[in-house]
PyMOL CGO cylinders between C-alpha atoms (Angstrom):
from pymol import cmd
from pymol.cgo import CYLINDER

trace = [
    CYLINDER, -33.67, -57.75, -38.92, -30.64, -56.87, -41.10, 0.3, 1, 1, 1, 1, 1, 1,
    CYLINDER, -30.64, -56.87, -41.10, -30.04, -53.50, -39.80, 0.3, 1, 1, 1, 1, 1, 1,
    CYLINDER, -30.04, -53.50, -39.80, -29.61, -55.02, -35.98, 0.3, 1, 1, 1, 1, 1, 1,
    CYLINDER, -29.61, -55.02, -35.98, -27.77, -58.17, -37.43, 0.3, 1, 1, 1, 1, 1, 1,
    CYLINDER, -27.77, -58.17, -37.43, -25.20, -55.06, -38.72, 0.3, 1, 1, 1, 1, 1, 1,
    CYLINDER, -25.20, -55.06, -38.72, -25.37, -53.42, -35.41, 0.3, 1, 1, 1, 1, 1, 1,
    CYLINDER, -25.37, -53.42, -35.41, -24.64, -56.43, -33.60, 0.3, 1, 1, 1, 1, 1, 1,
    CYLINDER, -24.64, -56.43, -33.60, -21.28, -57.00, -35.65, 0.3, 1, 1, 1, 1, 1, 1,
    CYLINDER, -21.28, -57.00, -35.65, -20.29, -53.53, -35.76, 0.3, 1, 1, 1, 1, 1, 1,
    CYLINDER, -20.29, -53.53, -35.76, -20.71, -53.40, -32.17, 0.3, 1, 1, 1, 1, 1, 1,
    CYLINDER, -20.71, -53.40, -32.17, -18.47, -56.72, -31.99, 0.3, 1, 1, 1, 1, 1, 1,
    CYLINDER, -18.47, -56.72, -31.99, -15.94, -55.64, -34.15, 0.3, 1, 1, 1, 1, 1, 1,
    CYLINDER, -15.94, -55.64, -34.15, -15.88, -52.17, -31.90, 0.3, 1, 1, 1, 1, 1, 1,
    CYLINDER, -15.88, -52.17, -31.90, -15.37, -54.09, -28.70, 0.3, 1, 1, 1, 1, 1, 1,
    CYLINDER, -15.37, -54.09, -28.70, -12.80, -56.29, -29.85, 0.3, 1, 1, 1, 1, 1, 1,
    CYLINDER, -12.80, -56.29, -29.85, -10.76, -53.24, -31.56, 0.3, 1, 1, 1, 1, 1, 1,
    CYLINDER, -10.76, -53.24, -31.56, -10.97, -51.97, -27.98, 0.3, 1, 1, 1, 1, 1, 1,
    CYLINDER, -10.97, -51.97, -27.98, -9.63, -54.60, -26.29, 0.3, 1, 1, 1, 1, 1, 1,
    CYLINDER, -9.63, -54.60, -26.29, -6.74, -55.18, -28.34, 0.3, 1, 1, 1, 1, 1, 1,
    CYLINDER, -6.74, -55.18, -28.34, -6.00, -51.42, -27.98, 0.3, 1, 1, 1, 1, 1, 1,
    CYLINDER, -6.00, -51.42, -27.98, -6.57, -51.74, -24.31, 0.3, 1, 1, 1, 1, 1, 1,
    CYLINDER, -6.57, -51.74, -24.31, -4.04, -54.65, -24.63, 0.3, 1, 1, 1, 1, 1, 1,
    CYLINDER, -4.04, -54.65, -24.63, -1.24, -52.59, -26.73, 0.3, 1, 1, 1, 1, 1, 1,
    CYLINDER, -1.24, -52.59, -26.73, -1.47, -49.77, -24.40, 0.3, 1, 1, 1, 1, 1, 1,
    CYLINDER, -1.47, -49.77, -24.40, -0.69, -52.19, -21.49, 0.3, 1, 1, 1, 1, 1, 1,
    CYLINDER, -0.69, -52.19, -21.49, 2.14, -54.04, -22.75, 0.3, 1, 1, 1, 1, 1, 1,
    CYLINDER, 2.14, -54.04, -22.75, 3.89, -50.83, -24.61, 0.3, 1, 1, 1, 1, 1, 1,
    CYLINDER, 3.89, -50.83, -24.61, 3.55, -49.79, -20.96, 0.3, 1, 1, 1, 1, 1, 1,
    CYLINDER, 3.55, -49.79, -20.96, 4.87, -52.66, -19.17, 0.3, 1, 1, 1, 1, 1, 1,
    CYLINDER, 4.87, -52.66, -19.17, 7.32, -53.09, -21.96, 0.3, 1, 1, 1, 1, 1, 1,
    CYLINDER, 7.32, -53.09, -21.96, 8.85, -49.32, -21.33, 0.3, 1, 1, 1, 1, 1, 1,
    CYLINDER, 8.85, -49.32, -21.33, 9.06, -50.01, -17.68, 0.3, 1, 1, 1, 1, 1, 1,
    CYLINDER, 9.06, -50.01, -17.68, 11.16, -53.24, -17.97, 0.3, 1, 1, 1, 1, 1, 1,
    CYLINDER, 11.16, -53.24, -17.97, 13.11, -51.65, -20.10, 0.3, 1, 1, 1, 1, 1, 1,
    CYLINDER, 13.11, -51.65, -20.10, 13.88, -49.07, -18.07, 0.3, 1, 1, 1, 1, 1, 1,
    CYLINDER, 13.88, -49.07, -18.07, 14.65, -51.65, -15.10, 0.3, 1, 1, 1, 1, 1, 1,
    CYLINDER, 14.65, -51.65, -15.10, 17.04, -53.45, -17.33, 0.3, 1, 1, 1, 1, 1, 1,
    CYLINDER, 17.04, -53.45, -17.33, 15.06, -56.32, -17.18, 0.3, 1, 1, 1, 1, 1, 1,
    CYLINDER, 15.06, -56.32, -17.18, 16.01, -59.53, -19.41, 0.3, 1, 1, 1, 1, 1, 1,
    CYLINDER, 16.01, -59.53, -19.41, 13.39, -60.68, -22.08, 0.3, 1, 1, 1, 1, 1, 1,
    CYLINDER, 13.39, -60.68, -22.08, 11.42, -56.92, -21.98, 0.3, 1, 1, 1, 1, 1, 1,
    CYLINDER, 11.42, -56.92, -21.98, 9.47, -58.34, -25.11, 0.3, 1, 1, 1, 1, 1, 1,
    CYLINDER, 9.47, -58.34, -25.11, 7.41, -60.93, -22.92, 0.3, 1, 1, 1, 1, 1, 1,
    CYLINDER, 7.41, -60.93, -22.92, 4.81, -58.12, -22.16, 0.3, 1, 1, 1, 1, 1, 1,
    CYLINDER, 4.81, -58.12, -22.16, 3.74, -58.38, -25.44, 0.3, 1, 1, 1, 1, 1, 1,
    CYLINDER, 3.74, -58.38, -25.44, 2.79, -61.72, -25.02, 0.3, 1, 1, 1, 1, 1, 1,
    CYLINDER, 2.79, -61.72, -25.02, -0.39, -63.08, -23.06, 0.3, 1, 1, 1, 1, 1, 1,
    CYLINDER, -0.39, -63.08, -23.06, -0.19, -64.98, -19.86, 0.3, 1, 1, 1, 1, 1, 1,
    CYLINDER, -0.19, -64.98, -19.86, 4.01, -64.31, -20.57, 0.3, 1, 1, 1, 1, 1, 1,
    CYLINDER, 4.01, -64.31, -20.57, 3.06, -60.33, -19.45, 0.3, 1, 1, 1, 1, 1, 1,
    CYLINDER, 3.06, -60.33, -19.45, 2.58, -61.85, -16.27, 0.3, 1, 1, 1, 1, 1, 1,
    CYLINDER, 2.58, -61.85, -16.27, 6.20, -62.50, -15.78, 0.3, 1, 1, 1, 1, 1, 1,
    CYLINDER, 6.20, -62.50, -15.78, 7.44, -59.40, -16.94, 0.3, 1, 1, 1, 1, 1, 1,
    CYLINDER, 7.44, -59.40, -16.94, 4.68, -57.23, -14.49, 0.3, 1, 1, 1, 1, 1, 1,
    CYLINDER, 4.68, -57.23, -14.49, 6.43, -59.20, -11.45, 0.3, 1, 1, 1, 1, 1, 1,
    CYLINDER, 6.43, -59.20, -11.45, 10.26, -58.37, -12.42, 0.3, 1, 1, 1, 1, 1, 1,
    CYLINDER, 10.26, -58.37, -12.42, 9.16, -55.28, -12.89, 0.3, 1, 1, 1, 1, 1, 1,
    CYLINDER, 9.16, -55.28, -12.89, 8.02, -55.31, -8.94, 0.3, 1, 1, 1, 1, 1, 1,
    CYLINDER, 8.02, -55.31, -8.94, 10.43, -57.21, -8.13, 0.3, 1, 1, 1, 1, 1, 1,
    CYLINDER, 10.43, -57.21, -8.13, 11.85, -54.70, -5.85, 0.3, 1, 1, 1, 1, 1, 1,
    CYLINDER, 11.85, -54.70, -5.85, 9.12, -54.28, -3.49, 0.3, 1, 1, 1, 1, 1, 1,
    CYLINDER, 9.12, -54.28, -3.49, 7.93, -57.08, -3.19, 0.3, 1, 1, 1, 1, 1, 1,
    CYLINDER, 7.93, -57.08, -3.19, 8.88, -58.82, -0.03, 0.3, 1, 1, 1, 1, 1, 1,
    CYLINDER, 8.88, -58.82, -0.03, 11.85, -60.88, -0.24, 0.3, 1, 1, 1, 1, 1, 1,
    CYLINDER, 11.85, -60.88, -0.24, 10.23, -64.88, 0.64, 0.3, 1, 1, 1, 1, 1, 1,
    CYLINDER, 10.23, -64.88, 0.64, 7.21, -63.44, -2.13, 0.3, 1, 1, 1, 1, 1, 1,
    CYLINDER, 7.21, -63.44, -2.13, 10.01, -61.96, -4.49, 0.3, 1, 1, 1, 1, 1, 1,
    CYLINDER, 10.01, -61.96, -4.49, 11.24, -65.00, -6.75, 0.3, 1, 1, 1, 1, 1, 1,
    CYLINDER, 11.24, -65.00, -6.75, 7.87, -66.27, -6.62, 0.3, 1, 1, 1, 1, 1, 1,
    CYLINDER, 7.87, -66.27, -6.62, 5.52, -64.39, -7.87, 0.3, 1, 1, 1, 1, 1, 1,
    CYLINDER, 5.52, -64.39, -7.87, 6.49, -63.87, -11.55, 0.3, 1, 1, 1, 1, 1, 1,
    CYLINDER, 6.49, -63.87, -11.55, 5.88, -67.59, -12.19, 0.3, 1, 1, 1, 1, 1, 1,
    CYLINDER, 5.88, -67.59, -12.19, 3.20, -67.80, -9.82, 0.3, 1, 1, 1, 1, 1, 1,
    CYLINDER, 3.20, -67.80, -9.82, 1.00, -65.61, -11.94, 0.3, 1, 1, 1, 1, 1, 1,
    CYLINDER, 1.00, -65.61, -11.94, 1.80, -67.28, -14.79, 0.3, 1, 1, 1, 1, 1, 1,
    CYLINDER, 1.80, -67.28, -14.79, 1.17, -70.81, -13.09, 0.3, 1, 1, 1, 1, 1, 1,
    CYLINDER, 1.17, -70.81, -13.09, -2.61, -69.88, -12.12, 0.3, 1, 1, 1, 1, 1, 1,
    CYLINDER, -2.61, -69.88, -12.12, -3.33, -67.89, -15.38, 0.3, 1, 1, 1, 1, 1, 1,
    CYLINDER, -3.33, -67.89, -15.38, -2.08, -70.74, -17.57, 0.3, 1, 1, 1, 1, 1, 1,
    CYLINDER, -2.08, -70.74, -17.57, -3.58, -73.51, -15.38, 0.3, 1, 1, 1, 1, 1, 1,
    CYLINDER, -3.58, -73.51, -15.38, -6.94, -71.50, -16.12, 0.3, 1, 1, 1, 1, 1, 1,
    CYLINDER, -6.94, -71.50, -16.12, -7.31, -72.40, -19.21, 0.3, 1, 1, 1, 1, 1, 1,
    CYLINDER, -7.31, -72.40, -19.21, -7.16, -76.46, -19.23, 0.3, 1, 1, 1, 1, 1, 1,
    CYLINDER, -7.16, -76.46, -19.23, -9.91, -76.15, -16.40, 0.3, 1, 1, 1, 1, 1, 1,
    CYLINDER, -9.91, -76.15, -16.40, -12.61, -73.93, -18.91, 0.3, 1, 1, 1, 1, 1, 1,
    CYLINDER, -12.61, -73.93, -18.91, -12.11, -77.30, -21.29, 0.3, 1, 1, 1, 1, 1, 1,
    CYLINDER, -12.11, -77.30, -21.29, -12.69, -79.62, -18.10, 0.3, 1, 1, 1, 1, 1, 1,
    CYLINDER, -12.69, -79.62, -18.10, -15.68, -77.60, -16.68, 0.3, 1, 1, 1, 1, 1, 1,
    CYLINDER, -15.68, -77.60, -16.68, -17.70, -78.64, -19.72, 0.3, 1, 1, 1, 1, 1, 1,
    CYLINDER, -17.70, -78.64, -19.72, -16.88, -82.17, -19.39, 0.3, 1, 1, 1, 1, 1, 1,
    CYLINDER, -16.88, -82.17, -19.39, -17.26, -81.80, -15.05, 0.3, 1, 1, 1, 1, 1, 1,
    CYLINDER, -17.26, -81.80, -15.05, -19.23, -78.86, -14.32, 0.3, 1, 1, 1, 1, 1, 1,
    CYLINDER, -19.23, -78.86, -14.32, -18.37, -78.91, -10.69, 0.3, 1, 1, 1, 1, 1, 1,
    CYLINDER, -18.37, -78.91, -10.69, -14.81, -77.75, -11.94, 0.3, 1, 1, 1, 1, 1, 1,
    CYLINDER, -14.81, -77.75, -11.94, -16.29, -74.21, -12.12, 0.3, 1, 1, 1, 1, 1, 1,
    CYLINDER, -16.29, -74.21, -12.12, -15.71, -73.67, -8.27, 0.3, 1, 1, 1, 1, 1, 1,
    CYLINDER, -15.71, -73.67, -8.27, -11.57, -74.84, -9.03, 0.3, 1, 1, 1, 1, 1, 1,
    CYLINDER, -11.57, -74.84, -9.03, -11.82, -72.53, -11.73, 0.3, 1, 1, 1, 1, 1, 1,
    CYLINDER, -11.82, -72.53, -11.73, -13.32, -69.27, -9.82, 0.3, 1, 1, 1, 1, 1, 1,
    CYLINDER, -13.32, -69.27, -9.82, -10.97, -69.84, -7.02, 0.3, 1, 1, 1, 1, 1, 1,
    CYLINDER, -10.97, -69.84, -7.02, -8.03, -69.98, -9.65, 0.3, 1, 1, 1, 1, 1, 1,
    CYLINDER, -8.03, -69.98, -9.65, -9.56, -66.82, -11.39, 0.3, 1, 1, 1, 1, 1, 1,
    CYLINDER, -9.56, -66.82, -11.39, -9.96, -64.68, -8.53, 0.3, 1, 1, 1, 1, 1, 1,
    CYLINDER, -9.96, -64.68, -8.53, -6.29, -65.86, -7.05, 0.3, 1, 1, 1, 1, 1, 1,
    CYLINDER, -6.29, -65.86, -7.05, -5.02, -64.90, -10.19, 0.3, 1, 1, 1, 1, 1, 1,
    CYLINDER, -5.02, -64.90, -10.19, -7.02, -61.48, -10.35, 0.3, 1, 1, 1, 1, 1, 1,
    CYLINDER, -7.02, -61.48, -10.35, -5.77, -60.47, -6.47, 0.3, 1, 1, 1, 1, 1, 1,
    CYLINDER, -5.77, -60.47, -6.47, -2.26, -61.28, -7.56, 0.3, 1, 1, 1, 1, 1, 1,
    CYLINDER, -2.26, -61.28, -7.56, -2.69, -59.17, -10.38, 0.3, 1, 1, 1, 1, 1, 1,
    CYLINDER, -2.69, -59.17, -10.38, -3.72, -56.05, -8.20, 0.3, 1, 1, 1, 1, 1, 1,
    CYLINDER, -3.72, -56.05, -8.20, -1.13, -56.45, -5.78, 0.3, 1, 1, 1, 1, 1, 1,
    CYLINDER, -1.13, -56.45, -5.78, 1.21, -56.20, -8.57, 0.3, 1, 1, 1, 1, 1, 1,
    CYLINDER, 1.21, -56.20, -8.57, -0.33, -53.54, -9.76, 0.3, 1, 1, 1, 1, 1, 1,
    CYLINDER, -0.33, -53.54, -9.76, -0.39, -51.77, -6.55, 0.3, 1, 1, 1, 1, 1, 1,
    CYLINDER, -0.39, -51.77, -6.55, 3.38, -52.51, -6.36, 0.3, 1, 1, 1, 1, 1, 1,
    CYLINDER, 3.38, -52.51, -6.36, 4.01, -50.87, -9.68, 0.3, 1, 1, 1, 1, 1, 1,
    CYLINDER, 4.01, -50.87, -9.68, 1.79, -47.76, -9.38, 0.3, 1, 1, 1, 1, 1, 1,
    CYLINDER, 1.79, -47.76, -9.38, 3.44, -47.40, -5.54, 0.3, 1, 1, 1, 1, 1, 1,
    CYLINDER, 3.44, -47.40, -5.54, 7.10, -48.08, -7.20, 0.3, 1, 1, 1, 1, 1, 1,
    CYLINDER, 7.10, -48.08, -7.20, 6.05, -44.99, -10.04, 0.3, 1, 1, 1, 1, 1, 1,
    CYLINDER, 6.05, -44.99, -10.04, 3.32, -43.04, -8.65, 0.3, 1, 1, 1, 1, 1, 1,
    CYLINDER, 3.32, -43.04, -8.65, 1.98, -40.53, -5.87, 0.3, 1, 1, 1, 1, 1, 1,
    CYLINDER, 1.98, -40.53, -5.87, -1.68, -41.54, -6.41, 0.3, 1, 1, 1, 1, 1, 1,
    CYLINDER, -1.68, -41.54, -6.41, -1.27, -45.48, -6.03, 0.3, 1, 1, 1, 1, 1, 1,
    CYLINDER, -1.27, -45.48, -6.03, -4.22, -46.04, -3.96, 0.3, 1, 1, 1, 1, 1, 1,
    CYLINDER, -4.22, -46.04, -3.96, -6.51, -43.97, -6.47, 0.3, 1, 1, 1, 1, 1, 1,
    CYLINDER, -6.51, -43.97, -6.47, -5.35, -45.53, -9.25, 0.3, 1, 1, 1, 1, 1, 1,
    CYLINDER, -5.35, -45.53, -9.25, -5.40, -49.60, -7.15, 0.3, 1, 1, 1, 1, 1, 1,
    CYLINDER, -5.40, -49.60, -7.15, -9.16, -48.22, -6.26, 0.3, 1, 1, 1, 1, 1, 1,
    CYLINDER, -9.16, -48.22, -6.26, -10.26, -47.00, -9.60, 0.3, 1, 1, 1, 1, 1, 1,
    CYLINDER, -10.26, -47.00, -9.60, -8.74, -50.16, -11.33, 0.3, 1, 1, 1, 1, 1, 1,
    CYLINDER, -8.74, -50.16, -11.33, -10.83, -52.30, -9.05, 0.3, 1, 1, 1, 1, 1, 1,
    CYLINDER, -10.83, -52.30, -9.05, -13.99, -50.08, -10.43, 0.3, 1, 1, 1, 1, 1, 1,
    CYLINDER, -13.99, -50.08, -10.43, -13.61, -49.86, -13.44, 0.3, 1, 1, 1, 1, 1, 1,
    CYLINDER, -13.61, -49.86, -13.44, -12.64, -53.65, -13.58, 0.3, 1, 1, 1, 1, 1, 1,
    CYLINDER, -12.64, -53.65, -13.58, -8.70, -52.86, -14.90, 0.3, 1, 1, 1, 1, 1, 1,
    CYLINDER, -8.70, -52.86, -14.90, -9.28, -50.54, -17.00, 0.3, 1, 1, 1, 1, 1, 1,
    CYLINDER, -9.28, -50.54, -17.00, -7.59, -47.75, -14.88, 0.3, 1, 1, 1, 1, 1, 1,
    CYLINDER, -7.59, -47.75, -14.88, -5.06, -49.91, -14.48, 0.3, 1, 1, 1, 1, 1, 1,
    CYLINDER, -5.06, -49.91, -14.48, -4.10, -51.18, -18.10, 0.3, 1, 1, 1, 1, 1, 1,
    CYLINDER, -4.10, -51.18, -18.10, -4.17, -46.92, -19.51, 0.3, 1, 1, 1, 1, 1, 1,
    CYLINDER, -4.17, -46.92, -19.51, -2.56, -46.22, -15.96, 0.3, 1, 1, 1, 1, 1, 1,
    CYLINDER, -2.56, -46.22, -15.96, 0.19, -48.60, -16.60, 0.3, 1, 1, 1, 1, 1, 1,
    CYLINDER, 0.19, -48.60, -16.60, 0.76, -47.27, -20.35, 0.3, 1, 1, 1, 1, 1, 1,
    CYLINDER, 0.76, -47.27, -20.35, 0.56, -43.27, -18.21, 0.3, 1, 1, 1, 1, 1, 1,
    CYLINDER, 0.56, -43.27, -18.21, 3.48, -43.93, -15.72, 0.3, 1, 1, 1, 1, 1, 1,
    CYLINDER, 3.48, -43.93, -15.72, 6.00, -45.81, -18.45, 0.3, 1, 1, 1, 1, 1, 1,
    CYLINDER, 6.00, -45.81, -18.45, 7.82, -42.41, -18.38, 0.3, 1, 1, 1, 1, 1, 1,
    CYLINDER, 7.82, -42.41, -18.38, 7.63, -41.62, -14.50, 0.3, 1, 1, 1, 1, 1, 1,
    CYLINDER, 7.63, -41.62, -14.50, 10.71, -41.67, -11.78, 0.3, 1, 1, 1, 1, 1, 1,
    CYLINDER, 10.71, -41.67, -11.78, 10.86, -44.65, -9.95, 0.3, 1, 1, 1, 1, 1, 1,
    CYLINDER, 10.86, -44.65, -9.95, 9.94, -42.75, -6.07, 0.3, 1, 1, 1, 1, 1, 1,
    CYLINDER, 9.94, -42.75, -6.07, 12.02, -43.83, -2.94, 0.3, 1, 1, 1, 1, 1, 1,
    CYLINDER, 12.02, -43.83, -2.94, 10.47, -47.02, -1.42, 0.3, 1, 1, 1, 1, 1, 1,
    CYLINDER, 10.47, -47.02, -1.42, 8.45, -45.93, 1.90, 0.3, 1, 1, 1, 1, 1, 1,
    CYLINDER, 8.45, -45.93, 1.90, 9.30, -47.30, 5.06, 0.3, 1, 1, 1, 1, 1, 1,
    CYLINDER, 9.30, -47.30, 5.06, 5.49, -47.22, 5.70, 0.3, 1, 1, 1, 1, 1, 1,
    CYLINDER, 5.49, -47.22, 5.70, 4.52, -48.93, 2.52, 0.3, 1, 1, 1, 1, 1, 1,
    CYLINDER, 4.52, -48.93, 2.52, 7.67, -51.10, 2.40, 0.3, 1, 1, 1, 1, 1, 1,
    CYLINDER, 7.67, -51.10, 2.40, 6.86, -53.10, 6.09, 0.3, 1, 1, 1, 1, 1, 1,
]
cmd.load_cgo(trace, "trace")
């Protein structure tokens, strides 16, 4: 009963070292990239729903312009608004449904961002958008931490419209 009490928190302490080197990787990334795009307050990727921000100025660019000033606080808005509702979902379950409409808002703005970032810095943005979906961001967060050093390509006229 010990020996799988010991496996349980070794395998705890495993995923959570994981996650917050998932985590570094992503905002060193991000961080690099803003940077690199001369954006103001760079160090925000190293902070939680703040990363947010700092992932839209970096796509700033593409975006379209009625989306472009937007966005940034948008993701922040639904990310941050997440977190009151977990609280009110135990007091009002029926909160949940608010709460997994917020969460997968959130999560779509989150891949078009991330589209917009691996299509401002990469060839292979639709591999890498598909194989972040798979692999539930995973892709995305090492891809992200991958491209810091890449040229920013030409914006297509394709993609772009």
């Amino acid at each position: 009963m010990e020996a799988i009490i010991l496996l349980m928190f070794f395998f705890v302490l495993f995923i959570f070292a994981e996650g917050i080197a998932l985590y570094l990787l992503f905002a060193f990334g991000l961080f690099r990239l803003a940077s690199r795009n001369e954006i103001a307050n760079a160090w925000l990727a190293f902070i939680p729903i703040a990363q947010y921000y700092t992932l839209g100025m970096v796509v700033w660019d593409r975006v379209s312009a009625g989306f472009r000033d937007v966005l940034p606080w948008l993701m922040i808005g639904l990310a941050a608004a997440q977190i009151p509702l977990m609280f009110l979902q135990m007091i009002f379950p029926p909160i949940v449904i608010l709460s997994m409409l917020l969460s997968l808002t959130t999560i779509g703005l989150v891949l078009y961002a991330l589209f917009e970032l691996f299509g401002k810095y990469s060839d292979q943005y639709v591999i890498l958008l598909v194989f972040s979906i798979l692999t539930l961001g995973l892709v995305g967060v090492i891809a992200t931490f991958v491209i810091r050093n890449n040229e920013e390509r030409p914006v297509d006229q394709a993609h772009a419209a």
